[in-house]
C-alpha positions in Angstrom: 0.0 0.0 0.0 1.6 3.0 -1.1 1.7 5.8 1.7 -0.8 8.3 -0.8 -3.5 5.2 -0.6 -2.8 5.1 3.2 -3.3 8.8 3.5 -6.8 8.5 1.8 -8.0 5.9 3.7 -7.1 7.3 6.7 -8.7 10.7 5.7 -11.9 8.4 4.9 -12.1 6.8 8.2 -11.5 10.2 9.8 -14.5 11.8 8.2 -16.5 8.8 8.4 -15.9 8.8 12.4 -16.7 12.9 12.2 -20.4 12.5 10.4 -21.3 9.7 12.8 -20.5 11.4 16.1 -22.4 14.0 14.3 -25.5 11.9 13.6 -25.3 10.6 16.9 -25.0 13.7 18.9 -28.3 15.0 16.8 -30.5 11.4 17.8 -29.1 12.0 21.4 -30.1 15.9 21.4 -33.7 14.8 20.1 -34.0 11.9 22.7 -32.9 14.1 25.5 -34.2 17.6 24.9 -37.2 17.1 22.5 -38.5 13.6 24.4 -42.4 13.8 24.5 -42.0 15.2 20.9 -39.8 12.1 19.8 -41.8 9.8 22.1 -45.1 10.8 20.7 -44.1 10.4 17.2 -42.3 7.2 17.5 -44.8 6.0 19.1 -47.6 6.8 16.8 -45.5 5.4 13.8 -43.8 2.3 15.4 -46.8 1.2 17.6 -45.2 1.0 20.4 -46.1 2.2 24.0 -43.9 4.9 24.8 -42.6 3.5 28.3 -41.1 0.8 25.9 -40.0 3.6 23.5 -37.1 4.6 26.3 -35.7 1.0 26.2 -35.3 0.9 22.5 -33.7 4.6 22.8 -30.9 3.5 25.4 -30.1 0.5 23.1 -30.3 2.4 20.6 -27.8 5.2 21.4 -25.4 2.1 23.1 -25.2 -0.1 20.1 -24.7 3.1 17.9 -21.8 4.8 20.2 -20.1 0.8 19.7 -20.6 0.6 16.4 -18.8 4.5 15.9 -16.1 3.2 18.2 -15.4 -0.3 17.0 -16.1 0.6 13.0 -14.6 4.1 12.9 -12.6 5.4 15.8 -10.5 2.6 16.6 -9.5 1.5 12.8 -8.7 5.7 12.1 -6.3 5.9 15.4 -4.8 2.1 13.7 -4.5 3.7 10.5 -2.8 7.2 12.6 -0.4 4.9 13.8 0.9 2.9 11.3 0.5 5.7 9.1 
């Protein structure tokens, strides 16, 4: 792999990581500061009864977070360092 390729994947995984954290803060900012909103909405759509709807939130947000850590944080600090 020549060092340019390296560079661009590195750059890739760098902004992938950065639009994530992005999308995550703005589903945590709605969950946390626009709740009944969110709740009322979801729950109209999905079905659901919105004491569940905080469950599926918390799971959500904690699989999400691993998934940015594990798919995009950790292989962009790998690629920093060999880089």
């Amino acid at each position: 792999m020549t060092p340019e390729t390296l560079g661009q994947i590195t750059a890739i995984f760098g902004w992938m990581t950065i639009v994530n954290i992005l999308l995550y803060t703005y589903a945590a900012f709605f969950i946390v500061f626009k709740r009944d909103w969110i709740m009322g909405l979801h729950s109209r759509l999905l079905g659901v009864e919105q004491d569940g709807l905080e469950t599926l939130y918390f799971s959500y947000l904690g699989n999400y977070k691993i998934v940015i850590i594990t798919m995009n944080l950790v292989p962009w600090i790998a690629l920093k360092i060999v880089g």
